[in-house]
C-alpha positions as semicolon CSV with decimal commas, in nm:
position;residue;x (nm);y (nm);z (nm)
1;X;-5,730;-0,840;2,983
2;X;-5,937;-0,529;2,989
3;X;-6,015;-0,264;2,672
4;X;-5,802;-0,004;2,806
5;X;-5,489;-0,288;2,818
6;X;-5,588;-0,392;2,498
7;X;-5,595;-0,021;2,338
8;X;-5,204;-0,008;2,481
9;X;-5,048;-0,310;2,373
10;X;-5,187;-0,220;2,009
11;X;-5,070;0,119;2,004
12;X;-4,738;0,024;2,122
13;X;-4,701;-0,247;1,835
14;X;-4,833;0,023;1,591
15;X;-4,561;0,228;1,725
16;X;-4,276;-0,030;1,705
17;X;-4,387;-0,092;1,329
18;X;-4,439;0,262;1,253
19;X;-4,101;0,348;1,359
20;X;-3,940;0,027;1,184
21;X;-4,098;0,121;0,828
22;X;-3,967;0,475;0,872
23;X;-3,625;0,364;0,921
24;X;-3,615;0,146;0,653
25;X;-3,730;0,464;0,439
26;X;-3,434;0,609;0,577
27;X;-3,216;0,358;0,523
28;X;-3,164;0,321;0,922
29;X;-3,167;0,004;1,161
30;X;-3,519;-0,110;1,253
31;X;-3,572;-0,214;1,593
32;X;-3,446;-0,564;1,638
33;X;-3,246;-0,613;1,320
34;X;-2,893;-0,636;1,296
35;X;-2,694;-0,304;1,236
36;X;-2,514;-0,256;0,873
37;X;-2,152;-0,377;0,778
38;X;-1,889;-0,139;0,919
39;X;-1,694;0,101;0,706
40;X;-1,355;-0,039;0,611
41;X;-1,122;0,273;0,550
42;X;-0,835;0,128;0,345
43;X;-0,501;0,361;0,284
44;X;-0,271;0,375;-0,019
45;X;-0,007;0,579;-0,115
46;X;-0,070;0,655;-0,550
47;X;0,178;0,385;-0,655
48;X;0,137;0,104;-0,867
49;X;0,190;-0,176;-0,662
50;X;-0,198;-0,115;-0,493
51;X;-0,310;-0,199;-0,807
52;X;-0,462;-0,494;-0,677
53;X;-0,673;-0,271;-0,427
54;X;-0,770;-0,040;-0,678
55;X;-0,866;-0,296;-0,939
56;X;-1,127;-0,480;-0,622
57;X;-1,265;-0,118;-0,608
58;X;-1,360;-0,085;-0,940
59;X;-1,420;-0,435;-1,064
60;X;-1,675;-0,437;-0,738
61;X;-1,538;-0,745;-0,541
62;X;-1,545;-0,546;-0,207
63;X;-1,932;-0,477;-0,274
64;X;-2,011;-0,838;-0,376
65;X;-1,862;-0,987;-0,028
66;X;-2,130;-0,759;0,120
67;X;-1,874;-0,461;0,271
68;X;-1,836;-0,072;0,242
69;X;-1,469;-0,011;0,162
70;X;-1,345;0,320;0,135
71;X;-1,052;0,401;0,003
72;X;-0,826;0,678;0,121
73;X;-0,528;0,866;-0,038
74;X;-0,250;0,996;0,102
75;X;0,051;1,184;0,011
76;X;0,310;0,912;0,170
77;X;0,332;0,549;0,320
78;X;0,413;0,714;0,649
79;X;0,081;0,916;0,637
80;X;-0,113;0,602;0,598
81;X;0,068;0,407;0,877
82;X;-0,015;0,713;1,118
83;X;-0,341;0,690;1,005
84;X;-0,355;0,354;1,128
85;X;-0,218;0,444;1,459
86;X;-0,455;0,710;1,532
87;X;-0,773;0,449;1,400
88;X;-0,855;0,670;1,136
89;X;-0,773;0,376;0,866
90;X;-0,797;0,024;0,958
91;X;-0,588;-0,102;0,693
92;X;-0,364;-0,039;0,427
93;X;-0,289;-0,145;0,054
94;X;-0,017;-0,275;-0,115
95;X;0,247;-0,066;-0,149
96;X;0,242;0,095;0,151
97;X;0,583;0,082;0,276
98;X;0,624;-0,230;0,495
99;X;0,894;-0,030;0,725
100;X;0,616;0,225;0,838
101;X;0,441;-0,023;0,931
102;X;0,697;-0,176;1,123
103;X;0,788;0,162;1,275
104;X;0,391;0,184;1,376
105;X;0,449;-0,187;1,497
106;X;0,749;-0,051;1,713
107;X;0,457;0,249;1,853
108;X;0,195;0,017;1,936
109;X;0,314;-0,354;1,940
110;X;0,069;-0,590;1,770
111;X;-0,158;-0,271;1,600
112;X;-0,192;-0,469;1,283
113;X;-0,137;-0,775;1,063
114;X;-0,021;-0,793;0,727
115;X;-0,179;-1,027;0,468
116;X;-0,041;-0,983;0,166
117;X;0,311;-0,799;0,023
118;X;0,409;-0,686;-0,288
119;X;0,781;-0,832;-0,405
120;X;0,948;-0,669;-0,642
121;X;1,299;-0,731;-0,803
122;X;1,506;-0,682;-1,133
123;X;1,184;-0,890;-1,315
124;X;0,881;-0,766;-1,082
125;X;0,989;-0,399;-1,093
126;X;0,850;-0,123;-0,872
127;X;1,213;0,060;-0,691
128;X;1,406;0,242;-0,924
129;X;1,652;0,549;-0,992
130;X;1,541;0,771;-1,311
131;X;1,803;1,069;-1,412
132;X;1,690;1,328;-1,692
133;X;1,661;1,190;-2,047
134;X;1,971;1,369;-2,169
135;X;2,168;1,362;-1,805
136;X;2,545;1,218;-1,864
137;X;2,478;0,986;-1,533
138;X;2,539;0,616;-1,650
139;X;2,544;0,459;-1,356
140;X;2,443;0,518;-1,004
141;X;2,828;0,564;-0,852
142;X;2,813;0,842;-1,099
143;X;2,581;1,035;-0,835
144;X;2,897;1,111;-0,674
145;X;2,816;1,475;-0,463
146;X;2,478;1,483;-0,614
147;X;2,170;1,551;-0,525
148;X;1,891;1,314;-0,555
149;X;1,554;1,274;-0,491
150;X;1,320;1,014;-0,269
151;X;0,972;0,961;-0,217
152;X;0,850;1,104;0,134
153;X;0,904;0,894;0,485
154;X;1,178;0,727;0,647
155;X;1,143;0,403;0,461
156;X;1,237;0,586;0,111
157;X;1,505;0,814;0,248
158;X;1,683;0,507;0,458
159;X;1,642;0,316;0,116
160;X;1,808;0,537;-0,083
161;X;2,116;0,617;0,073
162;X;2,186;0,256;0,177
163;X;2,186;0,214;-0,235
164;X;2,379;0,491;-0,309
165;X;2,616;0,398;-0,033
166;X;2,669;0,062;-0,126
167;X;2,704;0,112;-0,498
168;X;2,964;0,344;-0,458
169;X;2,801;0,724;-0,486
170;X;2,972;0,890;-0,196
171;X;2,872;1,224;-0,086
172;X;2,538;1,250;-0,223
173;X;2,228;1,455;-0,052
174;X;1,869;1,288;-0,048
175;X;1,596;1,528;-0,079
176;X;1,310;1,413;0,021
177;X;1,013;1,496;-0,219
178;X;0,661;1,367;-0,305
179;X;0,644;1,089;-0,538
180;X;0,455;1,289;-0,798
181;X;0,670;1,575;-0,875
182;X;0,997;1,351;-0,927
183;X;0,939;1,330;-1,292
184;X;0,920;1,745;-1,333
185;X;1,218;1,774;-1,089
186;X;1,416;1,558;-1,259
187;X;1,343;1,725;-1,537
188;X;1,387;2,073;-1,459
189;X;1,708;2,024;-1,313
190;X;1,605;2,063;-0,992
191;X;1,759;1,670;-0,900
192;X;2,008;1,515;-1,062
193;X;1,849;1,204;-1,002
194;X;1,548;1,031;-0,780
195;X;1,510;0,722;-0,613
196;X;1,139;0,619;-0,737
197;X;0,885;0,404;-0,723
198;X;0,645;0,309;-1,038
199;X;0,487;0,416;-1,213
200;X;0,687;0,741;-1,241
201;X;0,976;0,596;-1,463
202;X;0,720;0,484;-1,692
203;X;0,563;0,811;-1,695
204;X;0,905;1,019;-1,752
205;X;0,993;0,745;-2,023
206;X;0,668;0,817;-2,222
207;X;0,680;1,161;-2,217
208;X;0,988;1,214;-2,278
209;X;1,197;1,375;-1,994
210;X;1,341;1,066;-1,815
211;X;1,496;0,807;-1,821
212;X;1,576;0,476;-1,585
213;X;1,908;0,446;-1,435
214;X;1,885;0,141;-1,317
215;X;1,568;-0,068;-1,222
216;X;1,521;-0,375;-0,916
217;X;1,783;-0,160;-0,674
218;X;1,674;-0,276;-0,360
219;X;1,706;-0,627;-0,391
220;X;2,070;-0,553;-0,570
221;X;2,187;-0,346;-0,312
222;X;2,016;-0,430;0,006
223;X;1,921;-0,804;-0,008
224;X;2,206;-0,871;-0,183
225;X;2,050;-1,091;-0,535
226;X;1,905;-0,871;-0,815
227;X;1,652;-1,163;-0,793
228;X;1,574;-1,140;-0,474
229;X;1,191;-1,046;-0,357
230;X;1,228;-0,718;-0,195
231;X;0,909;-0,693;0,029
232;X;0,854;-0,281;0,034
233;X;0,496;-0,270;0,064
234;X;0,205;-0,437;0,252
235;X;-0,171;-0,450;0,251
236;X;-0,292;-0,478;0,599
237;X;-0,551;-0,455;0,842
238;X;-0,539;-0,371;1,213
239;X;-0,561;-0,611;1,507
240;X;-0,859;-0,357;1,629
241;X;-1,059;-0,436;1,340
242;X;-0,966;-0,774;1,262
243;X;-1,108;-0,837;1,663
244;X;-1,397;-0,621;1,625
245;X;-1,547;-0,753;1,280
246;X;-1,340;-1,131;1,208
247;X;-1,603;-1,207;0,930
248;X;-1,606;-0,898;0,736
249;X;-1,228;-0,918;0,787
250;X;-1,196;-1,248;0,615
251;X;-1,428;-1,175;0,362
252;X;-1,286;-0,870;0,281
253;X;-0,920;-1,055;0,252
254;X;-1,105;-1,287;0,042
255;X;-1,209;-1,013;-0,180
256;X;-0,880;-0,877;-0,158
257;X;-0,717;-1,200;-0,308
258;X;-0,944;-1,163;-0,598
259;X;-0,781;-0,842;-0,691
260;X;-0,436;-0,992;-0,716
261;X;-0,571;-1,299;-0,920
262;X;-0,670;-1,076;-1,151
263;X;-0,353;-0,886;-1,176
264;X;-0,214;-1,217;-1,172
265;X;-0,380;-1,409;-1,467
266;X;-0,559;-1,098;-1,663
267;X;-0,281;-0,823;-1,621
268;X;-0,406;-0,635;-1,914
269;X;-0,719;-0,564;-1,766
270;X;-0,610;-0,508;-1,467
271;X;-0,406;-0,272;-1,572
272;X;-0,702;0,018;-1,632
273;X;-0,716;0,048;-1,329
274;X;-0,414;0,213;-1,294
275;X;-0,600;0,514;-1,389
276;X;-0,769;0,740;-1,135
277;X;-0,557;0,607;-0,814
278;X;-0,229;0,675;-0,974
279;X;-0,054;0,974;-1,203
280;X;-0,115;0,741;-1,513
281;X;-0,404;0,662;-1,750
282;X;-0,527;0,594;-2,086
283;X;-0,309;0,371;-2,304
284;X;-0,015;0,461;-2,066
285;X;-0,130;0,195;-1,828
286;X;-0,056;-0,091;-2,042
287;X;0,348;0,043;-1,989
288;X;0,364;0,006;-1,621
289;X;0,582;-0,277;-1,477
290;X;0,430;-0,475;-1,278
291;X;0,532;-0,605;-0,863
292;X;0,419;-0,913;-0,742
293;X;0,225;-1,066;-0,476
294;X;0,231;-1,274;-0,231
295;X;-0,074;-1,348;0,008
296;X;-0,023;-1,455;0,396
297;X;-0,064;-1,835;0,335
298;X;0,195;-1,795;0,058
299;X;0,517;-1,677;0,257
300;X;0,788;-1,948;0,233
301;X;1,114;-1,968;0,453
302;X;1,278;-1,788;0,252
303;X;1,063;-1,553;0,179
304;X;1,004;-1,438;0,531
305;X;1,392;-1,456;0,551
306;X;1,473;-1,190;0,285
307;X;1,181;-0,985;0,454
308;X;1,373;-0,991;0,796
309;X;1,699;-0,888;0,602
310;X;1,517;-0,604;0,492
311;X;1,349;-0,495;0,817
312;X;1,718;-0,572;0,972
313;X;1,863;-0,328;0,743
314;X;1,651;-0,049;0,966
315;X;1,779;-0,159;1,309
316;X;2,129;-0,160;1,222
317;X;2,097;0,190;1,056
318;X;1,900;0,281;1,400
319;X;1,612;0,358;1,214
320;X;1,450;0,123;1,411
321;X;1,477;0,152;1,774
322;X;1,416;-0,187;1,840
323;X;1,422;-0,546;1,647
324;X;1,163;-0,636;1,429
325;X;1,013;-0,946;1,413
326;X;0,836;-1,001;1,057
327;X;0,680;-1,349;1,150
328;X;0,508;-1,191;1,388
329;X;0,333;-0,929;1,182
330;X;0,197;-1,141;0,928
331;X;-0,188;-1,248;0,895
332;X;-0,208;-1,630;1,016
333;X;-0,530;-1,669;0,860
């Protein structure tokens, strides 16, 4: 090889490594080394069921399994499943309603996966009605001709009329309304009741303005069993994503799982983290009802059969424009 070839092939390599250290100054890829871990933008509507989200933010589980989550709030459920649809989310966390999901399901057939829900029922409470703390209302056929409240979307609205339908309230006008201003509403007069979600009873209870009316509705009214697990939210991730990046998908759903252990086994803690994601904090927290959860490999029969009731509820009211099959949404792991 002559000098002059020589002189080349060294400055090149001086090049290469020159232009490797610099990017690692600047936190870019070097030449030949694999690019970083993706951004995972995860949804969530400020409601207590994503407390299992918001506690893997905080208590670092998503930065242990080696990812970049970020976390992104939005007014409503439906918000975050058009979010999805448009890939600006890939996912979303409990307590995102699990019929805008299914309506974004309907839009773009197979655009996501669910796996994990949030149950809730008379014991597991998350759905209820609250009525001022003085308000003569007793029971919810006592809404007869009133006007009440719901949280933003179709899968509130839909909800609460079917209740106040079925337990006897005739004649009453939903207003829709964003979930944080129900309490003051409520309050002011403004409602004479709202369809809710926690942790805004707990809220109105502790300071004093509210009241609950009657707790668990949805699986009373619309599964038919006050003990029945009403599946209204999901955590999910889209089919895009899942495709694109299947290991920092399953780590991150491993990560994921930690959070609801620990709202599981150490509720207390978990609790905290309440604060910051939702309109509660401090030592209101440690008053917040709690859902439940229930990850993809732990769906039973018949828990995939009260989820279908629920979605079924949506086609009949032609909310839906279409059947929607639940078993095909979920996660298979």
């Amino acid at each position: 090889m002559s000098q002059r070839s020589s002189l080349i092939n060294l400055s090149r390599r001086r090049l290469v490594q020159t232009a490797a250290l610099g990017a690692a100054c600047l936190g870019l890829p070097s030449l030949g080394r694999a690019q970083a871990s993706p951004v995972i933008r995860i949804g969530f509507w400020p409601v207590a069921a994503g407390l299992p989200f918001y506690a893997a933010m905080e208590k670092g589980y998503f930065k242990e399994a080696g990812l970049n989550v970020e976390a992104q709030k939005f007014a409503g459920a439906q918000q975050v499943m058009e979010a999805m649809l448009a890939g600006r989310s890939d996912g979303s966390a409990n307590g995102t309603g699990s019929a805008n999901l299914a309506i974004g399901e309907i839009a773009s057939p197979g655009l996501f996966k669910i796996f994990a829900s949030n149950p809730s029922n008379a014991q597991h409470v998350l759905d209820e009605f609250i009525v001022a703390k003085d308000s003569p209302v007793r029971s919810i056929a006592d809404l007869k001709g009133k006007k009440v409240g719901s949280g933003p979307g179709i899968q509130n609205a839909t909800l609460a009329r079917t209740v106040l339908e079925r337990a006897g309230a005739t004649g009453a006008t939903v207003v829709e309304l964003a979930i944080s201003q129900h309490v003051a509403a409520v309050a002011a007069g403004q409602l004479d009741a709202c369809y809710t979600l926690e942790p805004t009873g707990t809220v109105g209870r502790l300071n004093g303005t509210t009241r609950v009316l009657e707790s668990g509705v949805i699986a009373k009214y619309v599964l038919g069993d006050p003990m029945a697990p009403w599946f209204g939210g999901s955590a999910s991730l889209t089919t895009a994503f899942l495709k694109k990046h299947p290991e920092e998908s399953k780590r991150f759903i491993q990560a994921y799982a930690r959070g609801i252990e620990l709202v599981r086994k150490q509720p207390e803690e978990a609790r905290q983290y309440l604060k910051g994601y939702t309109a509660i904090e401090g030592p209101m927290t440690q008053e917040v009802p709690l859902a439940a959860y229930t990850l993809y490999n732990e769906f039973t029969a018949s828990d995939v059969q009260y989820f279908q009731k629920f979605f079924d509820l949506f086609a009949e009211k032609g909310v839906f424009a279409q059947k929607v099959n639940v078993d095909s949404m979920l996660y298979k792991g």
